[in-house]
N, C-alpha and C positions, 0 to 999 in steps of 0.2 A: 194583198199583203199576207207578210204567212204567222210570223210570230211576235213577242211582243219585245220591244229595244228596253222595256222597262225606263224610261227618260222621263225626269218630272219634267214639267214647261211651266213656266210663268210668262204671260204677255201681258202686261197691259195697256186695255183699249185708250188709245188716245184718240182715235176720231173714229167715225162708224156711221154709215151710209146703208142705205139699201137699192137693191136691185130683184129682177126675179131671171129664174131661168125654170121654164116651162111649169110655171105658176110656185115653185117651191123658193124662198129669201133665198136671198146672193148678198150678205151683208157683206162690210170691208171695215178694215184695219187695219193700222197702222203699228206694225209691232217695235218693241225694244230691240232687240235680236231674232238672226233668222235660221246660225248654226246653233246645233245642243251635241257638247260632249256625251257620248255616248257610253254606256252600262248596259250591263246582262249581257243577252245572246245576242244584240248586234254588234256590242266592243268584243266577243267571244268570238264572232266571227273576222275580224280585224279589219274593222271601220272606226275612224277616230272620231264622227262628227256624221249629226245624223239633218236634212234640210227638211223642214216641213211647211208649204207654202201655203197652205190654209187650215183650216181647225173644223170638223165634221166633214163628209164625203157623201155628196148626192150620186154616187153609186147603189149605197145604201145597201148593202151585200146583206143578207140575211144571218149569215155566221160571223159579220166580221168579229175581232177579237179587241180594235182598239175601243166602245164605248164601254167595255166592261174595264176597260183600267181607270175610268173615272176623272179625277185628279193628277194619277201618275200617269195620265195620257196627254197632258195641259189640258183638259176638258172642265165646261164648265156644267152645271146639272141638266141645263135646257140641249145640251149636246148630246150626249146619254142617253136623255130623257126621249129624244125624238131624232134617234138617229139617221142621215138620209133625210131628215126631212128638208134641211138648210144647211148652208155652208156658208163660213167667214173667211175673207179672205184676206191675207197678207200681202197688203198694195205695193209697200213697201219694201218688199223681199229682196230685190237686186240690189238697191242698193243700200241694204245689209250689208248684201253677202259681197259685195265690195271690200267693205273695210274687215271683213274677218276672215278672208280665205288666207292660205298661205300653201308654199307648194308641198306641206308634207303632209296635208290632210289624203284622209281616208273616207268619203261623205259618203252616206246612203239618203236618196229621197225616192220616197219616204218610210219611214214604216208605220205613219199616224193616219196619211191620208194620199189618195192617187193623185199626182202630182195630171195623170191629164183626165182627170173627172169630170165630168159632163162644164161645170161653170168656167172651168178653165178656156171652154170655147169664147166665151164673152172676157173675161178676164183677161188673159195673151199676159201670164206671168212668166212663163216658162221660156219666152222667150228669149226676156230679157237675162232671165235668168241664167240662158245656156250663154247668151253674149258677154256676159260678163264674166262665166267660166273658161270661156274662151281666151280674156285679156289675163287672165291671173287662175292659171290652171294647178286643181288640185295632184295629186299623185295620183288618184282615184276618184271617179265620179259615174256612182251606180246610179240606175234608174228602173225603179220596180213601179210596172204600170199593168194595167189591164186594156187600158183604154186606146183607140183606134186615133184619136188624136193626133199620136205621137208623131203622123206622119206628116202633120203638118209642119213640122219644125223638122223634117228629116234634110235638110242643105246644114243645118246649121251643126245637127246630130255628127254630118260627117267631120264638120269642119272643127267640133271639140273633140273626137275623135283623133286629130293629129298634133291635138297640144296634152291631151291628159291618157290614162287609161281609162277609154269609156265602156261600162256596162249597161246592156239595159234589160235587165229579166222582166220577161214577160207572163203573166199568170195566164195557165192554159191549167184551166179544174173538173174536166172532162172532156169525154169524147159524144158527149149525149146535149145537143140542145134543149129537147126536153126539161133536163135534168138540169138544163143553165135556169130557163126559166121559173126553176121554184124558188132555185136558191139566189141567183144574182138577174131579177128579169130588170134591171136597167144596165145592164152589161153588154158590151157587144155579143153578138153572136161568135160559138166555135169558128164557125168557118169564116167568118173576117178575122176573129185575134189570128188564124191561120195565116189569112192574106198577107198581114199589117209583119206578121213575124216573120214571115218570107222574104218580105219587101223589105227589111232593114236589114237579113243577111246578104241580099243581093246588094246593098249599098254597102258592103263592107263594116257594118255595125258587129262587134261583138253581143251577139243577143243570146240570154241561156230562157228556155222556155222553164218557166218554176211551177209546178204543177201543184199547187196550195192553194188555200187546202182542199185536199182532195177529194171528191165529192164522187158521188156513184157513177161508175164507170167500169167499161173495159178495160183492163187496167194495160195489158198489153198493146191493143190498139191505142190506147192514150200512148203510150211510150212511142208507138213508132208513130204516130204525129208530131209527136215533138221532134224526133229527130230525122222527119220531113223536111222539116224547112227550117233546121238552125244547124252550124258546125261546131257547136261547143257541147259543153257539159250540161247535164238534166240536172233539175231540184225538183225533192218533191216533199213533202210534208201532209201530216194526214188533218184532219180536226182535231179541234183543241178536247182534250177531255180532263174535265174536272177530277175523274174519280184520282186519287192520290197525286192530288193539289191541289190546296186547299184556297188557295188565293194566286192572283196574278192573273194574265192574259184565258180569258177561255171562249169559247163558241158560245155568242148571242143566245138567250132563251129562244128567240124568231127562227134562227137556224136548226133548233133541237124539235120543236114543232113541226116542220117542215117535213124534217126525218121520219118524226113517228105520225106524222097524217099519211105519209107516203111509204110506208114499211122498210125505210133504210137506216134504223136504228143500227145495224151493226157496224156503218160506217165510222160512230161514234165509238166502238169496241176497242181496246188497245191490241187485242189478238187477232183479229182482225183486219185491223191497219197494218198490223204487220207485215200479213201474209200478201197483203196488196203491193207494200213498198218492195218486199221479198221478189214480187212478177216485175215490176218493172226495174229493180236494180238489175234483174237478171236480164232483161230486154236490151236495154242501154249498153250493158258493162260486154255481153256478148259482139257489139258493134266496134268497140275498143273504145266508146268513149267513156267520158268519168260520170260519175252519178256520185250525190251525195245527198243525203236527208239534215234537214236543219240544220245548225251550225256546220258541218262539213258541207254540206251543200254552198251554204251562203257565204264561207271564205271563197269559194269561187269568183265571187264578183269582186271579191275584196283583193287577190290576188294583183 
């Protein structure tokens, strides 16, 4: 996920169960609602409606951005508190989103939590989820994942693909596994999200590789991996940095550590980031295809 949708969420729990996946809680819930009209920089980028089918991510990404919104993330303190370490799930999801689609929305899932993260393998929400985007197809239905998952539902991927505009941006945050395993080591490996990203252009998937955030790397060779094995537009966004903002979405203290045990504070630089996005706008944009950072980027999928 790259930036923050700013969305409060209220759910509350009516029922609540446990489970484990590979020793970490897999609780569930039963939520009130399962779309949230969308503000900030995902209604900026023009999505009307953002789907978030569980609450914490056992990916558990070192930088992520969402446990530092807190509250305005629908988080509760223990979420925050112990990010990655458990995830809640919305059992109920589908048929929510039943009764609240309609054909002029604009959905992003997610920008709170990876729609196929590790528990999702045991859960199989997503399935139902895409079946039933299927019988009542929005305008738009983006899908921001990292995860390899995604190909287990790829029959079905094609098949919402010919009732809605389907996107599905995939995070690609280097070109250095090394460099995966400080900052996201329960993350697939480079060279599978590669595979997984290939294998859904060659099913005719609209896939844009979103290179967020952007983590130590070749920034040129990251660009022509991406446009290896996808025929659309690049995203790319760098880490979130605090210095001149003062609140809202930013890079995990876990992710800034990372940085300065490993000497790659500059990636956290805004001059810096620049000169990174600067190599690969130029990479990309030479090819004839579109590149965009943040909001311009991400009307891509909106589009």
């Amino acid at each position: 996920m790259s930036r923050s949708a700013a969305i409060a969420v209220t759910m509350p729990e009516i029922s609540h169960n446990d489970t484990q996946w590979a020793g970490r809680p897999v609780h569930s819930l039963r939520a009130s609602s399962i779309l949230s009209p969308t503000s900030g920089f995902i209604a900026a980028a023009g999505f009307t409606h953002s789907l978030t089918p569980a609450r914490n991510c056992l990916f558990g990404c070192t930088y992520c951005y969402v446990p530092t919104l807190r509250i305005f993330g629908g988080l509760k303190p223990a979420d925050w508190q112990h990010w990655g370490h458990h995830t809640t799930i919305k059992t109920n999801a589908a048929g929510l989103l039943g009764r609240q689609l309609s054909p002029s929305q604009r959905i992003y899932c997610s920008p709170l939590v990876d729609p196929y993260q590790p528990a999702e393998e045991q859960a199989r929400l997503m399935p139902d989820i895409l079946e039933c985007l299927c019988r009542r197809p929005p305008a738009v239905f983006a899908l921001q994942t990292r995860g390899a998952l995604i190909l287990r539902d790829l029959e079905q991927l094609i098949e919402l693909s010919r009732h809605t505009r389907l996107r599905v941006s995939f995070s690609l945050t280097t070109d250095r596994d090394d460099v995966r395993r400080l900052y996201e080591p329960h993350c697939d490996s480079i060279q599978e999200r590669l595979r997984v990203i290939s294998r859904l252009s060659e099913a005719g998937i609209a896939v844009y590789c979103t290179l967020a955030p952007l983590l130590p790397c070749d920034p040129v060779a990251l660009a022509e991996s991406a446009l290896g094995v996808t025929r659309h537009g690049v995203i790319a966004d760098p880490l979130h940095n605090r210095k001149g903002k003062p609140r809202g979405a930013t890079t995990r203290p876990e992710g800034l550590r990372v940085s300065d045990a490993n000497g790659y504070e500059q990636w956290h630089c805004s001059d810096f980031q620049a000169r990174v996005i600067s190599a690969i706008r130029s990479r990309v944009e030479a090819t004839g295809r579109q590149f965009g950072e943040g909001t311009d980027g991400f009307r891509m999928l909106a589009a």
